[in-house]
Structure formats: C-alpha cells, structure tokens
C-alpha positions in Angstrom: 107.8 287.1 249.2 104.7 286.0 251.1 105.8 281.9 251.3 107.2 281.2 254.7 110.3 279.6 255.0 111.2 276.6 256.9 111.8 278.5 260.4 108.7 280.1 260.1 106.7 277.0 259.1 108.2 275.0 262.2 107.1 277.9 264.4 103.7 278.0 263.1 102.6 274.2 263.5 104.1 274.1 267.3 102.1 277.2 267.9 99.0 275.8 266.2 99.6 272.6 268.4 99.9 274.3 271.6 96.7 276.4 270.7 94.6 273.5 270.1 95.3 271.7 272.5 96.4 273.5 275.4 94.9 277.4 275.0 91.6 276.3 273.3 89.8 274.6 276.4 91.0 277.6 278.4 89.2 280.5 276.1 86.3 280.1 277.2 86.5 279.8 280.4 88.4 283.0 281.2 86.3 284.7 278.7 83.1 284.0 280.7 84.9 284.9 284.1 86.7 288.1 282.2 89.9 287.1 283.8 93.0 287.8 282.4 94.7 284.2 280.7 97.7 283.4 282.9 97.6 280.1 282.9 97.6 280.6 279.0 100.2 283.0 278.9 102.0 280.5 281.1 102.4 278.3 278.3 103.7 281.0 275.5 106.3 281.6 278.3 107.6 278.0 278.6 107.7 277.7 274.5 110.0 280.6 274.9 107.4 282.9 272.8 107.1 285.9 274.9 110.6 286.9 273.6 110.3 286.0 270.3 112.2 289.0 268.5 114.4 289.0 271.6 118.1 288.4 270.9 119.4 285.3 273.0 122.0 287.6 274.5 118.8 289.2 276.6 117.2 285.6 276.9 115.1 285.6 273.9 114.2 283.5 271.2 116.4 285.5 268.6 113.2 285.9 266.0 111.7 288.6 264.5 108.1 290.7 263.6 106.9 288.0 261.3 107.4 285.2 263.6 105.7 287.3 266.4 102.6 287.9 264.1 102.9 284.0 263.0 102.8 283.5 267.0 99.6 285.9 267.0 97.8 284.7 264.6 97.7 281.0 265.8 96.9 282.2 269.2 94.2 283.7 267.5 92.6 281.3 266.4 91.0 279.8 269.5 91.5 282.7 271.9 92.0 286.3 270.1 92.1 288.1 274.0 95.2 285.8 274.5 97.0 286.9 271.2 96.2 290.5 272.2 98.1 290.3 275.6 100.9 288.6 274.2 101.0 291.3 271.6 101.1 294.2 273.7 103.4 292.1 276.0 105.6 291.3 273.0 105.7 294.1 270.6 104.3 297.1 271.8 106.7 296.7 275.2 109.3 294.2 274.8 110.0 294.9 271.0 109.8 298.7 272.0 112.4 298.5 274.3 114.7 296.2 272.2 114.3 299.0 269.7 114.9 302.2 271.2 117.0 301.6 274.8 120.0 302.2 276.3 122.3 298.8 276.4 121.7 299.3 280.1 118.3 299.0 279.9 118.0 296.0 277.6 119.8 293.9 279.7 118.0 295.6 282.8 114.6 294.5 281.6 114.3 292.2 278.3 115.1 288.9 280.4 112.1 288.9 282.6 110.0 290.3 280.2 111.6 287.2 277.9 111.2 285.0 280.1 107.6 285.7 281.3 108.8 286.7 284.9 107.9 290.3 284.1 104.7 291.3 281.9 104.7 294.4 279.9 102.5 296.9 278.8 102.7 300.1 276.8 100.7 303.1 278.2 100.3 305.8 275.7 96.5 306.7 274.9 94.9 309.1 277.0 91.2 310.4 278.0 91.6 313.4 275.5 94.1 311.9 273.1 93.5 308.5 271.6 93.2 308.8 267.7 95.4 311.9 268.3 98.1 310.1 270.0 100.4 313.2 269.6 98.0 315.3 271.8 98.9 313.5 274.7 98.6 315.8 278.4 100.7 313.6 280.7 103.8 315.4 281.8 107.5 314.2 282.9 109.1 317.4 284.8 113.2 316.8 285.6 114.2 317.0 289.4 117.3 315.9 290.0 118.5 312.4 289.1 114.6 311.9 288.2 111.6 312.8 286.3 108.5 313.2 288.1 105.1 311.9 285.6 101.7 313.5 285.8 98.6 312.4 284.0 96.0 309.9 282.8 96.3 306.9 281.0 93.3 305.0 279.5 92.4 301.7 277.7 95.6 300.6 278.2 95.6 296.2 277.3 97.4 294.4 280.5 97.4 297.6 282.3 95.9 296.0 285.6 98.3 292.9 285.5 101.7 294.3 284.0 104.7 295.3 286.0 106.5 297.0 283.7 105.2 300.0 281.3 106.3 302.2 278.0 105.2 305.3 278.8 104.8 308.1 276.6 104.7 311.9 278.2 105.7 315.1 277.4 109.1 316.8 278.7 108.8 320.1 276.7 104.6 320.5 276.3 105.4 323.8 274.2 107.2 321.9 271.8 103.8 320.0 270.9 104.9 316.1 269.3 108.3 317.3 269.0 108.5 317.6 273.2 107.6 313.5 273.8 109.7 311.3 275.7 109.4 307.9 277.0 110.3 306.1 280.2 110.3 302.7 281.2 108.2 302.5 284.4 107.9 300.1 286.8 104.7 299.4 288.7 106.5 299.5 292.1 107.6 303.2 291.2 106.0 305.6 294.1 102.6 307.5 292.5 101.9 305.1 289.8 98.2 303.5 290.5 96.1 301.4 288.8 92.7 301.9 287.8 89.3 300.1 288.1 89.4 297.4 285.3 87.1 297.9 282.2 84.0 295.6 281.4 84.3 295.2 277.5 82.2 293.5 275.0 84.9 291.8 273.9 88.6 290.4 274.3 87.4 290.4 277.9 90.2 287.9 279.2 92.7 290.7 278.0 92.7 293.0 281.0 92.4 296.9 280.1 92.5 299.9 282.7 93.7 303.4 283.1 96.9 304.5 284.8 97.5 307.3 287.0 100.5 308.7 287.6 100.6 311.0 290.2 103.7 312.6 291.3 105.1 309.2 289.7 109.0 309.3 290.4 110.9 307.6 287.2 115.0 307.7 287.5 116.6 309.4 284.9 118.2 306.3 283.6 114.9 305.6 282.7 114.2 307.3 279.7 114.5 305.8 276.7 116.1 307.7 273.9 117.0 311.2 273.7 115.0 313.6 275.5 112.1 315.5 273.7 112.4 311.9 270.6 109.8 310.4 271.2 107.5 310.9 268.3 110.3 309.6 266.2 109.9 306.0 268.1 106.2 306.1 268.4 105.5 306.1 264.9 107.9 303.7 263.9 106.6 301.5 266.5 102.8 302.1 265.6 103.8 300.8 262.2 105.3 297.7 263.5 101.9 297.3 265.9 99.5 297.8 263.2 101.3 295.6 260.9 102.0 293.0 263.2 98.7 293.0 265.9 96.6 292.5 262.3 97.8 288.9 262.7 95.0 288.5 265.6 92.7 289.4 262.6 94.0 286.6 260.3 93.3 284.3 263.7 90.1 285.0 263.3 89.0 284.9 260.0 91.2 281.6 259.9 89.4 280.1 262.5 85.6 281.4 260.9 86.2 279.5 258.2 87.2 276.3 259.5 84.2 276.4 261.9 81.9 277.5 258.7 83.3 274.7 256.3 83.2 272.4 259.4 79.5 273.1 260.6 78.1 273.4 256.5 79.2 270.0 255.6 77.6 268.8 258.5 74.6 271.0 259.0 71.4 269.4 256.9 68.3 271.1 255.9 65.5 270.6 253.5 67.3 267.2 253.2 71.0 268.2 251.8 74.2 269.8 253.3 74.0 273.2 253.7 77.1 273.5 252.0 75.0 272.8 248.8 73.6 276.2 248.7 74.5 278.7 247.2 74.3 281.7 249.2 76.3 279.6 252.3 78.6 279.0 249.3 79.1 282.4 248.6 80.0 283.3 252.3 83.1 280.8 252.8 84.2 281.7 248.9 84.1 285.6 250.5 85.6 284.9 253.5 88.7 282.9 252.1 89.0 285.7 250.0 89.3 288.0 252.7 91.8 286.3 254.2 94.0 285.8 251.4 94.6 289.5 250.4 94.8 290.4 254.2 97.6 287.9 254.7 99.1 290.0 251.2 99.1 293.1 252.4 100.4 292.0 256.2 103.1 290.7 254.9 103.9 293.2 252.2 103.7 295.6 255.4 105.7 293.1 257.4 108.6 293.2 254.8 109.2 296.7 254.5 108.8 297.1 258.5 111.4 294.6 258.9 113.5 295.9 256.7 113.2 299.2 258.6 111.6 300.8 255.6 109.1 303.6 255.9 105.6 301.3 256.5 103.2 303.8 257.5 101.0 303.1 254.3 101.2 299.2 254.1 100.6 298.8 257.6 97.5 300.9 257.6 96.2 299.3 254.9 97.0 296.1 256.3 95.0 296.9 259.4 92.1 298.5 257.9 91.6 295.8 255.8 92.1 292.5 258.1 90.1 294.3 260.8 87.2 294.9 258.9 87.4 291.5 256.9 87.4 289.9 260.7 84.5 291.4 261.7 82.8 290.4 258.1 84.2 287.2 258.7 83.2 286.2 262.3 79.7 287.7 261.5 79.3 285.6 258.4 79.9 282.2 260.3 77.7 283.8 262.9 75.0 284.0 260.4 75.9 280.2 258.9 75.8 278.8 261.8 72.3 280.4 262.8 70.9 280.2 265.9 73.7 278.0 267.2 76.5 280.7 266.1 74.4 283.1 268.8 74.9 281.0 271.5 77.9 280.5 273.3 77.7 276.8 273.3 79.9 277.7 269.6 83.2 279.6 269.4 82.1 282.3 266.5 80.1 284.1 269.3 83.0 285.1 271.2 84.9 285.8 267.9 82.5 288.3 266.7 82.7 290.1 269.9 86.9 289.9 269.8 87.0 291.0 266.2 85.2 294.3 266.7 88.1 295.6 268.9 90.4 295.3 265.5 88.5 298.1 264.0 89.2 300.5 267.2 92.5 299.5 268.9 96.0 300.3 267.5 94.4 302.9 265.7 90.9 302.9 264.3 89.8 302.1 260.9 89.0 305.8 260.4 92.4 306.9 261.1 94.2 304.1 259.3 91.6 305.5 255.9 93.3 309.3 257.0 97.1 307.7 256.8 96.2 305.8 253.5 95.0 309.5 252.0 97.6 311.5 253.7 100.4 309.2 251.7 98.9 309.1 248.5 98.4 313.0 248.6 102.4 313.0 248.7 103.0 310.2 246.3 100.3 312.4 244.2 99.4 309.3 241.9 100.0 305.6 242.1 102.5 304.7 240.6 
C-alpha cells in the first residue's frame, strides 16, 4: 500500500535532482530577501510539475495527489516556502478547479495554470473565520449576468503574486455553510485589491497577504458548482490539502535527519564522533521514527482521498501528526547541531522556522485533534 511504484519512483528522483541542484542554492537567498521564489517555481514549471494531477487534455502532466505530495515533499527538502507555493498553486487552486468546474472553465483556466503562465491561489480564510472556515462574512450578491463579492480575505499563501483565485463567499448568508459558493476570480476583475504583504517568521519566500474585494464584479459563468454547494467542495478539498500539503512536513523531517546523521558523523568532541553518544543517538533513532509513521498515515490518507473515499479522519491525523513530528524534528537537529544549527550559516535554522507554519496552516493542530474526536464519537469505538 505505502511502496511506490515505478511512476512514482521516477518522479521522485528527478524531483530530488532538480531540488538539489537547482532549488537548493536559491533557498536561501530568497528566504533572507522574503521574496517570493520565481525563479524556482520557474523550474517546477518547465519539468511540467505545476500541473501534475492535470489531465493532458488541459495541458497537464496527467498525475495525481500522490505524485503532487511526492513533488512536495522533495521540494521540501531544501526549500519548504517553495513546496508551500506550489501546493497552494497546485492543489488548493488548480486541483480545485479540476475537481469541481464547469468543462468551460477547465479548459478556460487549467492550461496556464498548467503551464505556469498563470499562478493560483485559493482565498478562503478570513479576519473572523479561520479555524471556523464555515463562518466566513464575504458576500457574492447576483446582479444580472454577475455576482458582485464583498469582504476580507486574510493569510492567504501567493495572494500578492497570483492571478487567479478560488474564492469562497456566501450567496444566501441566512442559510449559514449551506449558503457558500465559489468563484473563480481573476486579479484583473474590477474591486479586487491586494493587501500589504505579511512579514512572517517563517516560509517567508511564500508570499501571504489579504484580499479585498470590494464591489468585486465576477461573471456568472464564474461560479463553480451549483449555487449555495460550496461546503460540499470545501471539505472534500480540505481533506485532499491536509493530506497532501503534510508532504512539506515529511520534506522536512527528511532533510533534519540527513543534516543530523551528516553533521554527527563528522562533528568530534571530547575526542569521538558525536554520533557515539547516546543521547544524539536517541534523537536521529526518534526522528526516523517520526518520519516513518508520518509517511503511514499520509499515505493511508492519500489512498482513501484518491479513491474519493471519505478522508476527513486520516488526513487529520496525518497532519497533526507530520506537523508536529516536523517541528520535533527540525528542533532536534537544531539542538545536534548546537550553536551552528542557530546560525544561518546551516539549513536547520530556516527549517525550524518553516516547520512551525505546519502546525497552524490548512488547519491547525487543534482543529485537526477536534476532527479526530468528532469521528471517533460517531464510529463510537475503534474498531
């Protein structure tokens, strides 16, 4: 279940090739000028990844989620801000829109987003509703052959550099989650306007801002879906974004532990390896441990979500746990690598500060815990 197949194996060394020698000397670089990674996501674009679950029909690469969290978690591994703007680009847009539009809309917008021509974003949270993502206040009112959008968007990833956004709003506000739609909403559209980009601690190369819409004026053939659906496609798509995105987790933890085995092998004190001591021993054996039963339950999320399966459980496990085993994971190799692993003359700096976002984006870890009890409360026992 969890051995990758031929495809997938192919796809994950060209990836790792590109990242290591292409996308690594980049990270850096844009991380300390907190500038979003084109030049990086140049490259994904020319390998053909930005459309990986993109049928070729719309000028993809005719994959699928695993391949796209494959994609991420290589990416990952030198530049996590990189992997996060491809993922929003690729799944939380592109993939959206494969999923849930018109036939006119697909071939509309999936070949520029395929092709890199066109960058997406997906705009749903909100000053007042981010864990409660079905609070949402923005509002699409019907005039004529158009909607007209009003409302706040926040901490939304590629929001000051994407030209074309899944937005979530609400056509019938009385109806509560049961009166979302979404629209496909271009930046050129009249009242849409970009906010002032944020200064984060991390993933600072991944550009996030708010978006106002203000008197925004969509065309009618841009909503996606039925009118009033909307909270039917935004969970199943949050399943396939928690599930997936964790990849950036495995990224990092990967990438930790290479560093850690790397640096204790070499690293000498009191006359022998650090390596030979026990409680540095202990660290990697935790850390490969962590990663190992987060790749178990991605994948075990991954397969049901592929498969179109109710995932809401599996993938909030999956991102509770990876996220949390990142941050464990980047802060251990910190702490092996010592006063080195502080500076930013070493990689695991900047991986500690990217791996705290897993815990808070696509859902925090506190919400995930709530779906976990929420499911098991129905199931009643384990089974």
């Amino acid at each position: 279940m969890f051995e990758l197949n031929e495809e997938y194996r192919l796809l994950k060394e060209e990836v790792s090739k590109l990242a290591r020698e292409k996308l690594k000397p980049l990270a850096p670089l844009y991380d300390e000028k907190e500038e979003f990674n084109r030049e990086g996501f140049n490259y994904l674009a020319e390998m053909g990844l930005l459309g990986i679950t993109v049928p070729e029909e719309y000028g993809g690469a005719g994959g699928d989620i695993v391949g796209a969290t494959i994609v991420m978690e290589e990416i990952a591994t030198v530049d996590p801000a990189l992997a996060l703007s491809y993922g929003d680009h690729t799944i939380l847009c592109t993939n959206n829109i494969l999923l849930h539009a018109s036939e006119d809309q697909k071939k509309k917008y999936l070949p520029d987003l395929a092709s890199g021509k066109k960058i997406g974003a997906m705009a749903l949270t909100e000053p007042e509703a981010g864990s409660d993502a079905t609070s949402i206040r923005t509002t699409a009112v019907k005039k004529g052959d158009r909607y007209i959008l009003n409302g706040t968007k926040t901490f939304i990833t590629n929001g000051p550099v994407a030209d074309i956004f899944v937005v979530y709003a609400k056509t019938s506000p009385e109806k509560g989650k049961h009166g979302i739609s979404i629209f496909i909403v271009e930046k050129e559209f009249k009242g849409l306007k970009v906010g002032k980009k944020f200064k984060k601690m991390g993933m600072r190369s991944s550009p996030t801002s708010e978006i106002y819409f203000e008197d925004c004026e969509v065309p009618e053939e841009n909503l996606m879906g039925d009118e009033n659906n909307g909270v039917y496609m935004m969970l199943r798509n949050l399943d396939i974004e928690r599930a997936t995105l964790a990849g950036i987790a495995l990224g990092i933890i990967k990438e930790s532990i290479n560093i850690s085995l790397q640096y204790a092998q070499e690293r000498k004190q009191f006359g022998r390896p650090i390596i030979d001591f026990q409680m540095v021993q202990e660290k990697i054996a935790d850390m490969v441990t962590l990663y190992h039963a987060s790749r178990y339950l991605i994948y075990a999320a991954l397969e049901k979500a592929k498969r179109g399966e109710k995932a809401n459980m599996d993938a909030a496990m999956a991102k509770v746990f990876s996220s949390e085993a990142a941050t464990k994971a980047a802060l251990s190799a910190v702490q092996i690598l010592g006063g080195y692993g502080y500076t930013r003359d070493f990689p695991v700096e900047r991986l500690a500060r990217d791996a705290k976002l897993m815990e808070i984006g696509a859902g925090t870890s506190e919400i995930q815990r709530i779906i976990i009890l929420k499911e098991m409360l129905k199931r009643g026992r384990l089974e």
